[in-house]
Structures are given as structure tokens and as C-alpha cells.
C-alpha positions as CSV (number, residue, x, y, z in Angstrom):
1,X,11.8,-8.0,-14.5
2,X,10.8,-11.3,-16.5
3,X,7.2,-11.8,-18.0
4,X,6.0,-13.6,-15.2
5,X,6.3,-10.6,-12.9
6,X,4.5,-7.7,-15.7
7,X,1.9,-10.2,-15.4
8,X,2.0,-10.2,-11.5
9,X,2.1,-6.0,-11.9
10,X,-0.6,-6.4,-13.9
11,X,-3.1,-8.2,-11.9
12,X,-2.2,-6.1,-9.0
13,X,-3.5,-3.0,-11.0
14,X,-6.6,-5.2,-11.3
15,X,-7.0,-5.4,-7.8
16,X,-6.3,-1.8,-7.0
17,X,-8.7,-0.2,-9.3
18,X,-11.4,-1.1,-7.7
19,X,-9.8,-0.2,-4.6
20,X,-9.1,3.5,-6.0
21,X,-12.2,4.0,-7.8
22,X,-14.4,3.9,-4.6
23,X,-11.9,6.0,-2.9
24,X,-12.0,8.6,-5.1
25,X,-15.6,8.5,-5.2
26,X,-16.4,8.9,-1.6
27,X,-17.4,5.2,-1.1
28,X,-16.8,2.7,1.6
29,X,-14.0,0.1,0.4
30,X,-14.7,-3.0,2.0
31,X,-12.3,-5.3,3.8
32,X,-12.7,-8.3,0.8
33,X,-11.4,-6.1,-1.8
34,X,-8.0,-5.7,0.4
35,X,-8.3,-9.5,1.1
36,X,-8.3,-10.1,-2.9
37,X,-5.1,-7.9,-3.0
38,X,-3.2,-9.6,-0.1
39,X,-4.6,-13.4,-1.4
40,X,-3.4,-12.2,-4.7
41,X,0.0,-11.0,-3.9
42,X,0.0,-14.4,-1.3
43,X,-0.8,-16.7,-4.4
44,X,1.4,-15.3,-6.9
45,X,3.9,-15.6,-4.0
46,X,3.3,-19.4,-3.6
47,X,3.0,-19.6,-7.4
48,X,6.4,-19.2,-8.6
49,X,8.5,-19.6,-4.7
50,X,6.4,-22.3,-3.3
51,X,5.1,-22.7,0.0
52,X,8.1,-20.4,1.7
53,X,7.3,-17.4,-0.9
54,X,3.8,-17.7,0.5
55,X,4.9,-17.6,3.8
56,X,7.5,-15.0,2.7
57,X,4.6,-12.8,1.6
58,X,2.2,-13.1,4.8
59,X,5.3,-12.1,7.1
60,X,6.3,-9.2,4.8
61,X,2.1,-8.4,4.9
62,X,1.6,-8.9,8.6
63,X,5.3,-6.8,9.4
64,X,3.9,-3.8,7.2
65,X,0.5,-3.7,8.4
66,X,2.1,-3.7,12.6
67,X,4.7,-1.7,11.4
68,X,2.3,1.1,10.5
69,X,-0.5,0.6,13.2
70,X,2.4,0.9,15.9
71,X,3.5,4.0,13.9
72,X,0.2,6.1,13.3
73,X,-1.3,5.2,16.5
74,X,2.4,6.4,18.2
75,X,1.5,9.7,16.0
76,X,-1.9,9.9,17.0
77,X,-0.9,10.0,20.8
78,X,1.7,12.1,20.6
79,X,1.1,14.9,18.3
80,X,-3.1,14.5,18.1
81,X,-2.5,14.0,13.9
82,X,-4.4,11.4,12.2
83,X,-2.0,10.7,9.3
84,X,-3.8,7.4,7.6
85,X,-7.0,5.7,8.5
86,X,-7.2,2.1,8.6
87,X,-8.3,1.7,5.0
88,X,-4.8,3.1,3.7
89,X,-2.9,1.0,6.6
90,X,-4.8,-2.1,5.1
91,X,-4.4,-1.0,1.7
92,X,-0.8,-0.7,2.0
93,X,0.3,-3.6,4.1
94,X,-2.2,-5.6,1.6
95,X,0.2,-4.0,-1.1
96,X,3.0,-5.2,0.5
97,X,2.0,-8.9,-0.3
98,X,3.4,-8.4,-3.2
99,X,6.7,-7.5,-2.5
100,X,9.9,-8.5,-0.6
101,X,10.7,-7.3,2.2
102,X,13.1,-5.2,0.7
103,X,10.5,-4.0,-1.6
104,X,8.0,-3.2,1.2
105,X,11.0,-0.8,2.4
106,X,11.5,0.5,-0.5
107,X,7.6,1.2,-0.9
108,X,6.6,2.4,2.7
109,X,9.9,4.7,1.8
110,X,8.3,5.8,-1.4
111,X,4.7,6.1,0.4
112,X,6.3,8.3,2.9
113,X,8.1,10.5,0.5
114,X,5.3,11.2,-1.3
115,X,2.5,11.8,1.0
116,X,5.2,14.6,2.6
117,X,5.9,16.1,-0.9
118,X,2.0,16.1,-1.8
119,X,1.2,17.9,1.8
120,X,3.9,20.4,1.0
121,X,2.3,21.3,-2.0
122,X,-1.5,21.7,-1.0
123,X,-0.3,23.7,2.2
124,X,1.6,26.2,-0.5
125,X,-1.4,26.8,-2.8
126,X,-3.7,26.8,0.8
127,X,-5.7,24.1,-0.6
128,X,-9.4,23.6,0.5
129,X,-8.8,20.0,1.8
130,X,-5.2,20.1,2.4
131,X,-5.2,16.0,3.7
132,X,-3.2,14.0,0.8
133,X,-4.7,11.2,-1.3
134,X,-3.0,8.9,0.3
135,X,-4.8,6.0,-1.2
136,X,-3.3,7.3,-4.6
137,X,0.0,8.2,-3.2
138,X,-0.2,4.2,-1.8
139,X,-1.0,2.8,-5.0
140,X,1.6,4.9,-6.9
141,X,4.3,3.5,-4.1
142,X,3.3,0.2,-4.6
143,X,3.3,0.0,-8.5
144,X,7.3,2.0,-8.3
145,X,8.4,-0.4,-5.8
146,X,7.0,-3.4,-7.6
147,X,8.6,-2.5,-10.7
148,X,12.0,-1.1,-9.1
149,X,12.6,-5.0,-7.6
């Protein structure tokens, strides 16, 4: 990892504190603030890799964000769970901007892992809310996979 991308990581912490901090406190996130996350991880894309990074990055964005519609709403008709809302779908494929697509594997990997580890946990100490963060379990996926590639 050279300097350029710490200073990528870092702006994407930038952009998903914000993102967190009204999570966490029960408030609405609106769409614009996972715009500035995707446009970020577009720009930085076209930045250093020119106009096919950029490109790079919206296909790798758009890919995760059908990948995991297709896949929750599958879920949701199946077995009648409601795994992620659309917040965390945007959230992640926003996230994923950032990333290549090996990267957005390795993170929806990660994301998965996670959120099936965390559930395990709160349904063995019979928690009160026993739904994961998943918006913190996103943002933790993101920041490995970023600095894993």
C-alpha cells in the first residue's frame, strides 16, 4: 500500500463517519452522504487510473449494489428475513467504489462473515435486539478490504 492509497483510506473514514454517527444515533442517513462516498471512491478512482479506473469503479459500485438487492430481496421471499435495509445495501455497494472488484469480493466476503459471527453471538447471550449492526460490521468490511488490496 503506497501513500497515495492511506490517503484514499483516509478520506473514506471521512466519509463514513458521518454515515456511522447517525446510524448509531437512530437518525435518518440521507442518500447524499452515500453519493459523497461513491463520488469519492469514483474520483479517487479517476485520479490515479484515469477515465477506465472511474469506469472501473461505477461497474464494481453498480455490480455490488445488484448483487445485493437480487440477494436480500431473494431472502426476503423465500425465507420472510429482512437481512439489510436499503441504507446498508447503499452503504455497502457505495463502499465498494473504492475497491476492485476483487476487493469488493473480498469485502462482501468479510461483510458476510461478520454479520454471521456478530448474530451468533447476540443469539448466545439472548440479546435484547439480537439484529447485527450491520452498518458497523459494513464499515469494518470495507476499511479490512481496503487495506488487505
Amino acid at each position: 500500500m503506497n501513500g497515495a492509497s492511506f490517503i484514499g483510506c483516509a478520506l473514506m473514514i471521512l466519509l463514513l463517519l458521518p454515515v456511522l454517527v447517525l446510524h448509531w444515533e437512530g437518525r435518518v442517513v440521507t442518500d447524499r452522504l452515500y453519493g459523497a462516498i461513491a463520488l469519492g471512491g469514483v474520483g479517487f478512482a479517476a485520479l490515479f487510473h484515469g477515465a477506465a479506473g472511474a469506469m472501473l469503479a461505477v461497474g464494481v459500485g453498480l455490480a455490488c449494489l445488484l448483487l445485493l438487492s437480487s440477494g436480500v430481496a431473494a431472502i426476503s421471499l423465500f425465507w420472510r428475513l429482512r437481512l439489510l435495509t436499503g441504507g446498508h445495501i447503499k452503504l455497502i455497494a457505495a463502499g465498494a467504489t473504492w475497491l476492485s472488484a476483487g476487493g469488493a469480493l473480498l469485502m462482501l466476503a468479510l461483510a458476510v462473515g461478520l454479520f454471521v459471527v456478530v448474530a451468533a453471538i447476540l443469539r448466545v447471550r439472548k440479546a435484547i435486539d439480537p439484529r447485527p449492526d450491520m452498518a458497523g460490521i459494513a464499515a469494518i468490511a470495507l476499511l479490512s478490504a481496503q487495506l488487505m488490496t
